[in-house]
N, C-alpha and C positions, 0 to 999 in steps of 0.2 A: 504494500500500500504506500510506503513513505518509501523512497530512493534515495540516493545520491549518486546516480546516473546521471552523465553530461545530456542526456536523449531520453524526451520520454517516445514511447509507442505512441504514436498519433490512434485516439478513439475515435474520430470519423474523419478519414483523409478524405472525403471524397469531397469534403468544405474546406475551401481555401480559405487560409490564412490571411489577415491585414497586409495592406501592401506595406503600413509601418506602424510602430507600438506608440499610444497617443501619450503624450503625458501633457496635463495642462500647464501652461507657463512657458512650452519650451518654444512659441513659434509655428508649431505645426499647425495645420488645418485642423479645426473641431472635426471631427470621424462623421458627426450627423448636421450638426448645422452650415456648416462651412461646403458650398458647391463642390472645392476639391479634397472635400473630406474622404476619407476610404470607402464608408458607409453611407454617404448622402446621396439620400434620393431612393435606398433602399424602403419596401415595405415593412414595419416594424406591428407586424404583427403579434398580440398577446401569448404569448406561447400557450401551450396548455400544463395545468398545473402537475408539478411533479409528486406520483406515488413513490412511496419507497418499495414498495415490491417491484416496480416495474425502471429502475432507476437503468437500468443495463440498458434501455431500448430508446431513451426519452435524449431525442437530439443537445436539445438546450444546453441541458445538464450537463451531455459529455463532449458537449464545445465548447460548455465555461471551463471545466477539466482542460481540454487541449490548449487553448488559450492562456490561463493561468501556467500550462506547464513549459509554455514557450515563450513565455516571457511577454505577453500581450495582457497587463493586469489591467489596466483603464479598460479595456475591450472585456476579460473576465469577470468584473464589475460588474460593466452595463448588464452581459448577458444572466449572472447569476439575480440583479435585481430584478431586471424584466419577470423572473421565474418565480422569486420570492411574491412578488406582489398580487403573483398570479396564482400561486399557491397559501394565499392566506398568509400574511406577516405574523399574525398571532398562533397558528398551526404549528404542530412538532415541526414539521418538516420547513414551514417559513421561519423556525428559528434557527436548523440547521445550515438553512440557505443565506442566513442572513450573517452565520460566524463563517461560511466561506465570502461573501461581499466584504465583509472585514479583513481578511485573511489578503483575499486581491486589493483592497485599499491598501494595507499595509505594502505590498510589493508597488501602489503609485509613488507613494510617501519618498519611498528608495528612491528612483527615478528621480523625483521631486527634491532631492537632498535633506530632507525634513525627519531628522532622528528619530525628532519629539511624536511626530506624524506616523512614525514607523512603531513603535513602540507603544504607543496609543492605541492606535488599530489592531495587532497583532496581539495585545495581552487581552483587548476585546474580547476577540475572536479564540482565543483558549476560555475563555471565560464563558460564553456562549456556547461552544462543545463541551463543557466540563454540566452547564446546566440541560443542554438537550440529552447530555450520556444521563445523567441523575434520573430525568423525567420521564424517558425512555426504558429506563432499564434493559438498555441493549447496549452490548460492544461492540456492533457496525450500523453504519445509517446512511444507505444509499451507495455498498459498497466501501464505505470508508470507516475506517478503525479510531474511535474517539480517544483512546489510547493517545494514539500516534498524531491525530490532529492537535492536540492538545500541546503535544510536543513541540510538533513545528511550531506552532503559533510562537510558545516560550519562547522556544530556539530563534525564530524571526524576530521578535524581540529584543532579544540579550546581545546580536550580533552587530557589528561596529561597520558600518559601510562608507566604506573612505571611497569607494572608486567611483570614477568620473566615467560615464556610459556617453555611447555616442546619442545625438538628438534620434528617436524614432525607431534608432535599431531595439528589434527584440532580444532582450535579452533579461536571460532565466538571473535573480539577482539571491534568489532562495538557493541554500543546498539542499532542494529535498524535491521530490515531483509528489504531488499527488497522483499516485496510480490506484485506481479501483482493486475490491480483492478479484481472484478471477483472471484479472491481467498482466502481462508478464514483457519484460522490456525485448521487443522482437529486435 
């Protein structure tokens, strides 16, 4: 579930990737409002809301996974809020969705140079999987090990990111991928 693999396995290749990874502040085109945004002019259709039994099949979900795992956390964002809002904010499952929005803010923050911003968002987002594990009385949720998310979150947290990234290149700024259980780095 948790790596530190340079490469995660792409969960649906068949959906291209950003032509570049947004981060606010830096000059880029807004991705939806800006004409030469990546995303502008796309239909932003309501996804449909995510079950946990059915998390293996459910696009959204494992495009916010792919995206988060390659370093597109503004774009893993957008796509896991679309899904939270659509699955009920207050729902087990919109609170699990809402400590991975967290988790991809946290990866903006990095980009963004903002410590204070990184560590904000990521002690959240362990905090939010430590009360949907509690609530749930389960050790996976939608594929993923509350264990190990909790971890990262910390682990995102505690780490000190001095490196200057180029404007828009994707790049994975966590040592960890979320990989689903089930899935394995091809």
């Amino acid at each position: 579930m948790l790596q530190a693999e340079m490469q995660a396995k792409r969960l649906i290749p068949s959906i291209e990737l950003p032509a570049y990874a947004y981060i606010p502040g830096s000059g880029l085109p807004h991705p939806l409002r800006d004409p030469r945004g990546h995303s502008h002019g796309r239909k932003r259709v309501s996804p449909p809301a995510l079950q946990p039994e059915a998390w293996s099949t459910h696009r959204n979900y494992l495009m916010g996974l792919d995206l988060f795992n390659y370093g597109f956390y503004w774009e893993a964002h957008e796509e896991w809020d679309r899904l939270w809002k659509s699955s009920g904010p207050d729902s087990l499952t919109g609170k699990f969705l809402k400590g991975l929005v967290k988790l991809s803010a946290a990866g903006v923050k990095v980009r963004e140079g903002s410590i204070h911003g990184v560590r904000r968002h990521a002690a959240s987002a362990g905090e939010v999987f430590a009360d949907v594990a509690a609530e749930s009385d389960l050790d996976t949720f939608c594929g993923l090990d509350f264990t190990i998310l909790q971890f990262a979150a910390d682990r995102a947290a505690q780490l000190n990111y001095k490196q200057k990234f180029e404007s828009g290149k994707p790049v994975r700024v966590f040592p960890f991928i979320l990989l689903p259980d089930g899935e394995t780095i091809g």
